[in-house]
C-alpha positions in Angstrom: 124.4 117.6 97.6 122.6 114.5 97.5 123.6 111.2 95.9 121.2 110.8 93.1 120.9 107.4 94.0 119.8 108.4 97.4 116.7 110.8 95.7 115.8 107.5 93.0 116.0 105.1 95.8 112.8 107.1 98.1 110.8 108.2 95.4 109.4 104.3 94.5 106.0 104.5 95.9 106.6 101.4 98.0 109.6 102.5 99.9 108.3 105.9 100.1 105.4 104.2 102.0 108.0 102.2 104.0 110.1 105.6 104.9 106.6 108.0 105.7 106.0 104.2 107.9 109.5 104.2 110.1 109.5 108.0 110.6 106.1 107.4 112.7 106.9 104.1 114.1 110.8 104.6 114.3 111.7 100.9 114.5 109.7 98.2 112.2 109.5 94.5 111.2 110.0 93.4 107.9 106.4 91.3 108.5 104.4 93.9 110.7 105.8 96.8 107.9 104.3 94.4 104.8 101.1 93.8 107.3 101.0 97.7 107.6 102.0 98.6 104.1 99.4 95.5 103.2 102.3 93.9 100.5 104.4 90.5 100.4 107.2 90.2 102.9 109.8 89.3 99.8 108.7 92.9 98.8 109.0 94.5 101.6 112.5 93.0 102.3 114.3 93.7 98.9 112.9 97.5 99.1 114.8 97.9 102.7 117.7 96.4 101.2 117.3 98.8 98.2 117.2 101.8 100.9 119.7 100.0 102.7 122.3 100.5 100.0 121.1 104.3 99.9 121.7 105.0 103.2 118.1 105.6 103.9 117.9 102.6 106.4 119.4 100.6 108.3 118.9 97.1 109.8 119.2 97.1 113.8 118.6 94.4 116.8 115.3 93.3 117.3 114.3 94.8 120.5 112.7 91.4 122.2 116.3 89.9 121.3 115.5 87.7 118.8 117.6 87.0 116.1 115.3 85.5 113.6 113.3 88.6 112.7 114.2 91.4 110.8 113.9 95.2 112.3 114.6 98.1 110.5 115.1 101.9 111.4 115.4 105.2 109.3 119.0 106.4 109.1 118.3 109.9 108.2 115.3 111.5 108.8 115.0 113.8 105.7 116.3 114.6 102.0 116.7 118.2 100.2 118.2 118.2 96.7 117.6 120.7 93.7 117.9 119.2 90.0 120.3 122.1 89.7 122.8 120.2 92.1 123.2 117.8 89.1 123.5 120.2 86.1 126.9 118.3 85.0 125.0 115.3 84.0 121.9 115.5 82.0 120.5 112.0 83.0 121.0 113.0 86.9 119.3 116.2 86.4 116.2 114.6 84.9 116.4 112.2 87.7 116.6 115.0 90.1 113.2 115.9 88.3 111.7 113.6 87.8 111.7 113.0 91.6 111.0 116.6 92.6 107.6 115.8 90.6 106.6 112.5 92.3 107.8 114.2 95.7 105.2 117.4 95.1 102.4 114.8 93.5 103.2 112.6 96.9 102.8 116.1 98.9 99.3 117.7 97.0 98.1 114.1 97.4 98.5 113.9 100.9 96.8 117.4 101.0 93.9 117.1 98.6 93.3 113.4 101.1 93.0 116.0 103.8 90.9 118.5 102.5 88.5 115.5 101.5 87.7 114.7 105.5 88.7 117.6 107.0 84.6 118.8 107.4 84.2 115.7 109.5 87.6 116.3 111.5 87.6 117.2 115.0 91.4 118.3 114.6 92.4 121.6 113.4 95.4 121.9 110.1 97.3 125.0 109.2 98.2 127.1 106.5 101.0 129.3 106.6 102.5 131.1 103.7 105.1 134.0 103.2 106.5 136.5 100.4 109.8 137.9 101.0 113.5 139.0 99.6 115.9 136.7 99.7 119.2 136.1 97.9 119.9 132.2 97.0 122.0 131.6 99.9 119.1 132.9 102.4 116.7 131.0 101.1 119.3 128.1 101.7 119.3 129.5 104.9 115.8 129.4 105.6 115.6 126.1 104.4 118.3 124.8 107.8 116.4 127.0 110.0 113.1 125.5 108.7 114.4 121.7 109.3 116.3 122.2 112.5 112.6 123.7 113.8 110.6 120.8 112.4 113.4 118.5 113.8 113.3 120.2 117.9 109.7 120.6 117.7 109.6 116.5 116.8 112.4 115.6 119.6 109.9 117.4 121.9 106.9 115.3 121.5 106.8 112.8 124.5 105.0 109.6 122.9 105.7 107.6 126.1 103.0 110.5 128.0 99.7 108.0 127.3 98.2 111.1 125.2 96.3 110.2 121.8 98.4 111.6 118.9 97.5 111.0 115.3 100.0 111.2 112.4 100.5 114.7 110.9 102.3 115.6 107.5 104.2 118.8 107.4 105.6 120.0 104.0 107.5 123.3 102.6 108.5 125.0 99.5 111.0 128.1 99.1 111.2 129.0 95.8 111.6 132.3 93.6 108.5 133.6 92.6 107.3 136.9 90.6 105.3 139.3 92.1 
């Protein structure tokens, strides 16, 4: 289960910017991540420290060796939590929520941004859905295998190949249903 501090930490639209930003660009400055993210520097810094104390991040060397910048790198790469995880505390569980809602608004977003340019797009998205049986600890089930997939099929992506590569969002839901 997921520290609910963890799950309130990400879903702040700024550091949810910052985490989408150092899953595609593994390590970042604190300057080139407010350049990127196009905010203040002060910002930028007291959200890493906020996702710092989450767990979410973590400060590291700055590759060129010097010590007067500030580089930062994901510590984990992903978060799954249900608000039933916190049903012994009322104000956790609408936490929980609360932040299942911003994560799917976040998701649809990034979808309905898609669908907007996708006419004009020489690159090709998918669709994929499925209807099955499941008990709760299959679907739990499905949910590892889905992960450990997304994870091998990211490790296996050579970026140092000189081949153009554009960001891509990938994004699941397992849920009961009625037929």
């Amino acid at each position: 289960m997921e520290e609910i501090s963890v799950i309130t930490a990400v879903h702040h639209p700024l550091r949810r910017r910052i985490v989408d930003h150092l899953q595609l660009h593994e390590n970042a400055q604190v300057g080139a991540l407010a350049r990127a993210l196009d905010a203040q520097v002060g910002s930028i810094s007291h959200h890493l420290r906020m996702l710092q104390r989450a767990g979410v991040v973590e400060q590291v060397d700055d590759p060129t060796g010097d010590r007067r910048t500030s580089w930062w790198r994901l510590a984990r790469r992903s978060l799954s939590w249900s608000s039933r995880d916190y049903i012994d505390s009322p104000a956790d569980a609408y936490l929980a929520r609360e932040a299942q809602r911003l994560n799917l608004r976040h998701q649809l977003e990034r979808l309905q941004a898609w669908n907007r340019v996708s006419e004009r797009s020489d690159v090709e998205a998918f669709s994929t859905d499925a209807l099955a049986w499941a008990t709760p600890q299959e679907l739990v089930d499905l949910q590892h295998r889905i992960t450990a997939a997304v994870d091998e099929w990211r490790a296996s992506i050579d970026r140092t190949d000189g081949r153009h590569r554009i960001p891509v969002f990938f994004f699941a839901h397992g849920f009961p249903t009625e037929v």
